[in-house]
N, C-alpha and C positions, 0 to 999 in steps of 0.2 A: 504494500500500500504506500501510496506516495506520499510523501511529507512538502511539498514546493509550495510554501504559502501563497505565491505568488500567482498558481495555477489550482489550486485545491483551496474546499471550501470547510471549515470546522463545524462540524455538527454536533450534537449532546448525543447523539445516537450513529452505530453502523452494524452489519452484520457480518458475522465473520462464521469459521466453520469449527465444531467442536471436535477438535484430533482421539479426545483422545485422556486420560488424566498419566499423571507419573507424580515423584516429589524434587523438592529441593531441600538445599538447606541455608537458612538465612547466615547471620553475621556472625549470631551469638552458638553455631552451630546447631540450633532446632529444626527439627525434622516438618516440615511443611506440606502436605499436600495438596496437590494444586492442578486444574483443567488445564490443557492445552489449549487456545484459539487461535487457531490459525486464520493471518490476517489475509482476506481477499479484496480484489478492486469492488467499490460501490461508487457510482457513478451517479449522477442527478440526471432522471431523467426527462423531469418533468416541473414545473412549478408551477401551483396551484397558489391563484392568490384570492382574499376574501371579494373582492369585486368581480372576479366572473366563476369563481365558484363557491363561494361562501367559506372559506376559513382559507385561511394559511400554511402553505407544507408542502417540501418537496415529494418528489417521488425519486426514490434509491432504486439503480437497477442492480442488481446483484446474478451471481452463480454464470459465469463465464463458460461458454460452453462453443461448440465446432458449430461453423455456419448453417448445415445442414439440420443441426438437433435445434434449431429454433428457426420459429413460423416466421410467415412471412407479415404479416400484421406486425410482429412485435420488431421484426427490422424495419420495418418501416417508422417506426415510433422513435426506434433509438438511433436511425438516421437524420431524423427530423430536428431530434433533440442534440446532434452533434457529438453524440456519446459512440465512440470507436469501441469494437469489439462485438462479439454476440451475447448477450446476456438474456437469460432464462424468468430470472424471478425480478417480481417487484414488488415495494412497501412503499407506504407514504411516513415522514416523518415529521409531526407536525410541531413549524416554529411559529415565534412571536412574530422574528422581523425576519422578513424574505428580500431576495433583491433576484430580479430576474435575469442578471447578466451570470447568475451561476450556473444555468443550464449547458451541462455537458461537462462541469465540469467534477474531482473527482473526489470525494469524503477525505481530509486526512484524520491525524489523531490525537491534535494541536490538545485535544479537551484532558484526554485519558495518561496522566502518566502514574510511575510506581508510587505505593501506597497512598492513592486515591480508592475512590469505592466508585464502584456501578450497581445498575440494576442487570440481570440476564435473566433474558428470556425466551425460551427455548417449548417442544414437545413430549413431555413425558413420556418414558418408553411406554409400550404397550402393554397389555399383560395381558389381554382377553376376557371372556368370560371365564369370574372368580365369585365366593362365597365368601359371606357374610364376616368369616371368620378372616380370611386374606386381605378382603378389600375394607373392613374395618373393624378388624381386633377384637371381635367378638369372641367372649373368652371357649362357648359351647357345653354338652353338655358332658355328664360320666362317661367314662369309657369304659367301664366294667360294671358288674352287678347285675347283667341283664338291663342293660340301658340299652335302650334303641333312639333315643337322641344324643347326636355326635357333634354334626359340626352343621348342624339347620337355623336356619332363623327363629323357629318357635312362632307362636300365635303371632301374627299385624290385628286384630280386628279389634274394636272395640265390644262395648253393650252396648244394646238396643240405643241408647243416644251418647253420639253421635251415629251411630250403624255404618260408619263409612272407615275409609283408611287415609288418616291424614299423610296432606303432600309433605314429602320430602324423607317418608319412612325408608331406613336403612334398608335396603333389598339388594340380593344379590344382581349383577351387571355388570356393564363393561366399565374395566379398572385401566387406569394409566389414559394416552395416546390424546395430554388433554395439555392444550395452555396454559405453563407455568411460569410464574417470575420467584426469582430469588433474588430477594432485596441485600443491599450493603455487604458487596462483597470487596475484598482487598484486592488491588490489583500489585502480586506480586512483584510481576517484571515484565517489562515492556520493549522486544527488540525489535526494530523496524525494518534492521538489514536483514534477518534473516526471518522474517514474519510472523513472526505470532508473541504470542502474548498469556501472562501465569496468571490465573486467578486462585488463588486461595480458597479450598475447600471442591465443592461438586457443583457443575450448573444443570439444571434441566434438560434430557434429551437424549439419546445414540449417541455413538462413536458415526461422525463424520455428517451428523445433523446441522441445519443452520442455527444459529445462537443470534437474539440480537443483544447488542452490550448498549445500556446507558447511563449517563451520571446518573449519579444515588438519587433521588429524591427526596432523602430522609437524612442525608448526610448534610 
């Protein structure tokens, strides 16, 4: 990812790819675990301002891919917008103050250095359809004695009033593959030659999922 003030634009937000975790070890020799982000190009592909579309915010093209694995609608968009390359995916990231001479040009990471915080936000792995006891620690029932309740949810219903099953009752369903943020995370270390980036602890999502990173909001 480019750093060239002069040609790149700082944003609170970009996305980058999740390698991956391993550790380090800091000054005082503590052992630290920490996610890999590897840094990829995000480009502006678009600028939305409140006068012809009602709010403010770019649009980021991200996930650089061979000419052929992207349509033609979307070359056409990121030709328009003067953004060099093929790129797959897009998000909008919405600011305060826009200026529309940024279009095409390419996110740096002016915001983000070591031991600041971000937010990341990623997709939970998956897990499938899971019970009651997996997807929320339901403790279940005996396992011996002649128990035939193990690991069920046991009765939902009520008495005659209310006679119904209120919304939002634990039931078994599908676990994981859901929008997550993990707030105030430390940003290890930050290398830009050779791209990526530590954050301290686990972010949301697979090995080689997209991650988006943003200042803390809480910091």
């Amino acid at each position: 990812m480019a750093e060239d003030k002069a040609t790149g634009v700082n944003l609170t937000s970009f996305y980058g790819v999740k390698a991956g975790m391993t550790r380090v070890f800091d000054e005082s020799g503590n052992h630290v675990p920490v996610t890999v982000i590897k840094l990829i190009p995000n480009f502006i592909s678009q600028v939305k301002t409140a006068s012809k579309d009602g709010y403010n915010a770019y649009q980021v093209a991200y996930q650089l891919k061979r000419e052929k694995l992207v349509n033609n609608p979307k070359q056409g968009h990121l030709k328009k917008a003067g953004v060099k390359g093929f790129f797959n995916r897009f998000a909008e990231i919405k600011v305060s103050d826009i200026n529309e001479d940024d279009l095409g040009k390419e996110i740096t990471l002016g915001e983000f250095e070591a031991n600041s915080y971000v937010d990341a936000t990623g997709v939970s792995k998956g897990k499938g359809f899971q019970g009651v006891v997996k997807k929320f620690g339901f403790a279940g029932g005996p396992a011996t004695h002649g128990s035939h309740f193990h690991r069920r949810p046991g009765s939902i219903g009520n008495r005659a009033t209310p006679g119904r099953v209120f919304k939002g009752k634990k039931m078994p369903g599908h676990l994981g593959d859901k929008t997550q943020t993990v707030q105030n995370i430390k940003i290890q270390e930050v290398n830009l030659d050779k791209g990526y980036m530590l954050l301290k602890g686990s972010v949301p999502g697979a090995k080689n999922s997209f991650v988006k990173i943003s200042k803390a909001l809480k910091k």
